[in-house]
C-alpha positions as a Python dict, from the first residue, in 0.01 Angstrom:
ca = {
    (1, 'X'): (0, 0, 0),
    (2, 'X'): (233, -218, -159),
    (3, 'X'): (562, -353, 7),
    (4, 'X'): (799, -167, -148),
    (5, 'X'): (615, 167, -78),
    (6, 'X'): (547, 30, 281),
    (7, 'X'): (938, 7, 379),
    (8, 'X'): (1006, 359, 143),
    (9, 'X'): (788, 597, 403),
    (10, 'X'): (1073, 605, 714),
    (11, 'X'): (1180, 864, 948),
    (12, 'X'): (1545, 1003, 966),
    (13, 'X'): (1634, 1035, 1326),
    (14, 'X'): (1901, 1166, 1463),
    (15, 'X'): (2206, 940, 1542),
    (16, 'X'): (2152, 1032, 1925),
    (17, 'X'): (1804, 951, 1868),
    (18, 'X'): (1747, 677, 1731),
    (19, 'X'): (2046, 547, 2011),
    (20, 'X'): (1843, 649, 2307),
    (21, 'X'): (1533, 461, 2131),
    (22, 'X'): (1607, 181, 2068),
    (23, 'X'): (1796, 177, 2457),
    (24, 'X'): (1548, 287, 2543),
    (25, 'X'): (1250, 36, 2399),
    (26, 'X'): (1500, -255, 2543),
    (27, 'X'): (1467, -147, 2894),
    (28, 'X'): (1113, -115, 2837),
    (29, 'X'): (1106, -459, 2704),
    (30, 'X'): (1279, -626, 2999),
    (31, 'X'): (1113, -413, 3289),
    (32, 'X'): (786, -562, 3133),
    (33, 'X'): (900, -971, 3099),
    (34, 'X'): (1069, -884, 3461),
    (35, 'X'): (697, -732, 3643),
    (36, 'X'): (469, -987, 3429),
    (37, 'X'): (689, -1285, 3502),
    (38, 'X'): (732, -1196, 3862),
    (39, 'X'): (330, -1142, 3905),
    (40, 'X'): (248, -1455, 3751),
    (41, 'X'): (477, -1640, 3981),
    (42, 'X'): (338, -1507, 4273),
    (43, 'X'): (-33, -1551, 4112),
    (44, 'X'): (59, -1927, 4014),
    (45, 'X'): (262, -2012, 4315),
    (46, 'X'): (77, -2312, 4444),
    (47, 'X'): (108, -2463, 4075),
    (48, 'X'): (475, -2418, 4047),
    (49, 'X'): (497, -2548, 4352),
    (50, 'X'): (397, -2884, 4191),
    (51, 'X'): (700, -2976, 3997),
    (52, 'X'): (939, -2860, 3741),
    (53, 'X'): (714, -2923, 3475),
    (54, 'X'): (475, -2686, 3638),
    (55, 'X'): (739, -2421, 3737),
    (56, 'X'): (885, -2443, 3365),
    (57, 'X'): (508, -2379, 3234),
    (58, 'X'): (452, -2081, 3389),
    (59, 'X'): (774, -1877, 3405),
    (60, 'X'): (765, -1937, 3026),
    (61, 'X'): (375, -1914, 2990),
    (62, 'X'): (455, -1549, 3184),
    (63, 'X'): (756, -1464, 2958),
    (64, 'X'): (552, -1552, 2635),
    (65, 'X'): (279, -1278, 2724),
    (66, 'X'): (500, -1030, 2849),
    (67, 'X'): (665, -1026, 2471),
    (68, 'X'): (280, -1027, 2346),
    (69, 'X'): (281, -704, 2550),
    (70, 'X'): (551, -590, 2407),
    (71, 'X'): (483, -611, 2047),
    (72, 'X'): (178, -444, 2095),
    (73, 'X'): (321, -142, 2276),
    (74, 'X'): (595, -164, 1992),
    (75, 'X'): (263, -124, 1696),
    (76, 'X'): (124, 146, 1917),
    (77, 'X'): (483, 338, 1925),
    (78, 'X'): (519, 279, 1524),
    (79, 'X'): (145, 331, 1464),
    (80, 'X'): (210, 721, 1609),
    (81, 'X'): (523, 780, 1384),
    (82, 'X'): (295, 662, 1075),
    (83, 'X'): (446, 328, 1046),
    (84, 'X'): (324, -55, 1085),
    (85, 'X'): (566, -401, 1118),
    (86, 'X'): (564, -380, 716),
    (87, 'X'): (850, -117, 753),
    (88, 'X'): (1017, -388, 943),
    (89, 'X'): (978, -647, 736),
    (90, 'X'): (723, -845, 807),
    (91, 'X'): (618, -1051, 533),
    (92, 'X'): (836, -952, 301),
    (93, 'X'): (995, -1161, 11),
    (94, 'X'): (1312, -1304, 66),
    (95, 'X'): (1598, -1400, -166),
    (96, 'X'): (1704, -1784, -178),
    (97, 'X'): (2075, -1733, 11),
    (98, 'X'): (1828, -1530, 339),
    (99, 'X'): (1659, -1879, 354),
    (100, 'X'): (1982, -2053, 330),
    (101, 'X'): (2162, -1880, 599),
    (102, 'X'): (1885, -1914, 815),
    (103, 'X'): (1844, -2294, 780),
    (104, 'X'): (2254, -2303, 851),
    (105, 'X'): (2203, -2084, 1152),
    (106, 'X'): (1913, -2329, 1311),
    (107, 'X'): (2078, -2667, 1234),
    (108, 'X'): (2417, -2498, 1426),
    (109, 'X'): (2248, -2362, 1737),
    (110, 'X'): (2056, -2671, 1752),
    (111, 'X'): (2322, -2922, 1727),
    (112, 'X'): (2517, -2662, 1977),
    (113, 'X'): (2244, -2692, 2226),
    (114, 'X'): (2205, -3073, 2209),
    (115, 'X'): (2544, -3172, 2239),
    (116, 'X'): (2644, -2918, 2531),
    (117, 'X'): (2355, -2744, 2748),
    (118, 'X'): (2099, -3032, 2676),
    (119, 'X'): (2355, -3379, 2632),
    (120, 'X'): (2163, -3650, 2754),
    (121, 'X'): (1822, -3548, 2810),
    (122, 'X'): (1663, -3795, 2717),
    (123, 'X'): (1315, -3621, 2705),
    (124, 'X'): (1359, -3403, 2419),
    (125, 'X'): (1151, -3590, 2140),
    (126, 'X'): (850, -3730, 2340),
    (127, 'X'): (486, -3616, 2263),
    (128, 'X'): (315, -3464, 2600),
    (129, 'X'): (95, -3209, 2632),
    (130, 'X'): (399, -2968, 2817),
    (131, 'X'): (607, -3053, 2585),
    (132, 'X'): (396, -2989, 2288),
    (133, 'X'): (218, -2646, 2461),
    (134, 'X'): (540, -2481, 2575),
    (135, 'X'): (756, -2587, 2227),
    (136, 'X'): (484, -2451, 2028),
    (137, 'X'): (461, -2115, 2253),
    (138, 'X'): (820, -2055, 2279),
    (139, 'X'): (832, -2095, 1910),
    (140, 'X'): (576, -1892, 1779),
    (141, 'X'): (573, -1626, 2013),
    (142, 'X'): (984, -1555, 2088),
    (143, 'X'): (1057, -1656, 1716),
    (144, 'X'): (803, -1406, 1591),
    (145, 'X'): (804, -1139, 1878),
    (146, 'X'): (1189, -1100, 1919),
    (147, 'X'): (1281, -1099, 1584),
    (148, 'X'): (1036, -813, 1518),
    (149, 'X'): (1223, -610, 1799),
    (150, 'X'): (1559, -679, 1803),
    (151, 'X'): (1637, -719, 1418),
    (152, 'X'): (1325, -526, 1264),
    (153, 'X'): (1285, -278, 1497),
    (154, 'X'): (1677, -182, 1641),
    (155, 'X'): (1816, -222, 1289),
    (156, 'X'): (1579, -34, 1127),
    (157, 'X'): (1584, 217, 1352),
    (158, 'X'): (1965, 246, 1352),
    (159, 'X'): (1964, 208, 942),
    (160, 'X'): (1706, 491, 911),
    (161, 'X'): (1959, 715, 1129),
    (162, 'X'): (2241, 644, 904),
    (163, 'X'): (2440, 376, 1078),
    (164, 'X'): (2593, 140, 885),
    (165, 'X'): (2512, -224, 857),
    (166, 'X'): (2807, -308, 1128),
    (167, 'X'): (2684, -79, 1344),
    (168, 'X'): (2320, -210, 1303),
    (169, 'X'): (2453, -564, 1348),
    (170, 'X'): (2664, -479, 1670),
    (171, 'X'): (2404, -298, 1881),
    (172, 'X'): (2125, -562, 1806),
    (173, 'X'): (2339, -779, 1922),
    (174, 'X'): (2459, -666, 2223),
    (175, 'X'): (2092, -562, 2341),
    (176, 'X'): (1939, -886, 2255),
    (177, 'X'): (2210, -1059, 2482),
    (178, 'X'): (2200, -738, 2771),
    (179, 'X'): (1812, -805, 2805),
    (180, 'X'): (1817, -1168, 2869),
    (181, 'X'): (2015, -1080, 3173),
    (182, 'X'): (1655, -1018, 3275),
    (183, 'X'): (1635, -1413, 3296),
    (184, 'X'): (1877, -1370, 3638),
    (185, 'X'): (1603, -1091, 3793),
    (186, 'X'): (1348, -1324, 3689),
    (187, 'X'): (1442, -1624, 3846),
    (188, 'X'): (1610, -1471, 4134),
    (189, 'X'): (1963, -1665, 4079),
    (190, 'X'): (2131, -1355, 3961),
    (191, 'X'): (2530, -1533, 3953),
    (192, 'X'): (2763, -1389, 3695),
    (193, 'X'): (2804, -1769, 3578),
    (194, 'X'): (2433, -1788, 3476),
    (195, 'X'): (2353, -1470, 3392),
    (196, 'X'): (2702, -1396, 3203),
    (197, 'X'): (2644, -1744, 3036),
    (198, 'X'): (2272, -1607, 2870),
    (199, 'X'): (2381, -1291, 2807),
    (200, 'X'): (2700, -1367, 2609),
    (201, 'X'): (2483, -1744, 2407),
    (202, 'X'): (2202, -1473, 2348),
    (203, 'X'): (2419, -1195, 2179),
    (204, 'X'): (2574, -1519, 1984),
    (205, 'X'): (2246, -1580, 1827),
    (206, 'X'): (2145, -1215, 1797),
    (207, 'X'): (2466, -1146, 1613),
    (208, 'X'): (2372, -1439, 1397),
    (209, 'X'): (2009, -1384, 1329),
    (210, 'X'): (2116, -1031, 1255),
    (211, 'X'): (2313, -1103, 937),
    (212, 'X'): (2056, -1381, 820),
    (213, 'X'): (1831, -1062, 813),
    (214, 'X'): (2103, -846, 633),
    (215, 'X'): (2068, -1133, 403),
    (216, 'X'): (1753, -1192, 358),
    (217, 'X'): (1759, -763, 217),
    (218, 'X'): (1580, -717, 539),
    (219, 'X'): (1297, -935, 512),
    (220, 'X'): (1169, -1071, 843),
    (221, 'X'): (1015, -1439, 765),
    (222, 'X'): (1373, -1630, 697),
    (223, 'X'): (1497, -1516, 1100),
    (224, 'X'): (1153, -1547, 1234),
    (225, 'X'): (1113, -1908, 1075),
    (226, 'X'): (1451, -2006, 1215),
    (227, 'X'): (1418, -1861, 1559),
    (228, 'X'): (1081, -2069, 1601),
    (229, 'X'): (1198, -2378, 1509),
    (230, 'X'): (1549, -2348, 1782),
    (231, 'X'): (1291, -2251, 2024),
    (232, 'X'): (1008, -2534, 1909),
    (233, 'X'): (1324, -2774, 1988),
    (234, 'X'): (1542, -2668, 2283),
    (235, 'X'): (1312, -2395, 2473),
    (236, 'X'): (1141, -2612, 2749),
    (237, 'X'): (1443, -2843, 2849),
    (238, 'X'): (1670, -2524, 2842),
    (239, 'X'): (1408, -2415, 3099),
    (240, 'X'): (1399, -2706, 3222),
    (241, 'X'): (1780, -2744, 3309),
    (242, 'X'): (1762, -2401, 3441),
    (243, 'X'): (1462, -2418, 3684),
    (244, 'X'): (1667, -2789, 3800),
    (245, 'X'): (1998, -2573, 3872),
    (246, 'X'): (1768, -2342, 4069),
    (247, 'X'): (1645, -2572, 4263),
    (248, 'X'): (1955, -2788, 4343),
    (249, 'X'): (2057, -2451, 4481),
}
């Protein structure tokens, strides 16, 4: 099956359908990172109980395969409806301005994160093993995972029902920034400072990832590329600052 024919063979839900499913695949997404994070702190207490370093590795080690769990329930789900992640996106060509606007988007919510969230660490370029095992997980799997979900899956969803690309944009968005608020039920600091802070950077980014896939005529690799390398650079010391607030509390 070629591409093309791939992404031609949709559904045409309702407008009221395709709403309460992709709602509805979000709170499936965070109950899962919220019980598979919360069990592998328990399981791992002793080793979080070693240092930040070991705290950070863990809640993000447990995050990482609760999105792996995810994506599979997510193939499963399109798999009954007839469908696969080439529907999505995935793989797909790109035009030159999609790559563009996704190396524009990296270099600003990197340079964002360094000068405000992360100014002054002054671990973020050395070579250890937790830097180089958590960098590489939170890149491959969040870039990859969440980028399938919240701009292949939501928006195609949403564009299959009719809604236009605003709409699409909007609601992506908006979830993607709602369901890191599961970062406050994780952790157990659940502050509107925190929380509110996550939820409003996250739906930043979403909003931004989700017209670099607009641009990119809906092809997955230019947003998934992008999203892994923000995460390959900032992921563990964001962690890392937030596990130290934690604990300072």
């Amino acid at each position: 099956m070629t591409q093309m024919a791939a992404r031609d063979e949709v559904p045409h839900p309702s407008h009221l359908k395709s709403v309460v499913t992709v709602v509805s695949g979000s709170v499936v997404f965070v109950v899962v990172v919220v019980v598979l994070s919360r069990l592998a702190k328990v399981l791992f207490a002793s080793i979080m109980a070693s240092g930040p370093r070991a705290n950070v590795t863990v809640q993000l080690t447990g995050a990482m395969l609760s999105e792996i769990l995810v994506l599979t329930l997510l193939v499963l789900f399109l798999r009954r409806r007839g469908l696969s992640l080439l529907q999505l996106g995935l793989w797909a060509p790109s035009p030159g301005r999609g790559w563009i606007a996704a190396v524009v988007v990296a270099s600003l919510f990197i340079a964002f994160n360094l000068a405000l969230p992360l100014r002054g660490q002054k671990h973020l370029a050395e070579l250890s093993l937790f830097h180089i095992y958590n960098s590489l997980l939170a890149g491959v799997v969040a870039g990859f995972m969440e980028e399938i979900f919240f701009r292949g899956f939501i928006m195609s969803e949403l564009a299959w029902a009719g809604f236009g690309k605003r709409v699409q944009v909007l609601i992506s968005a908006i979830l993607y920034g709602l369901v890191h608020s599961a970062w406050g039920l994780i952790s157990g600091m659940f502050t509107l400072q925190l929380v509110g802070g996550a939820v409003v950077g996250t739906a930043i980014f979403g909003l931004a990832c989700s017209i670099v896939y607009l641009l990119s005529r809906r092809s997955l690799m230019p947003v998934i590329a992008s999203h892994a390398v923000i995460d390959m650079v900032i992921e563990p010391w964001l962690f890392m600052v937030a596990v130290t607030m934690i604990q300072a509390h």
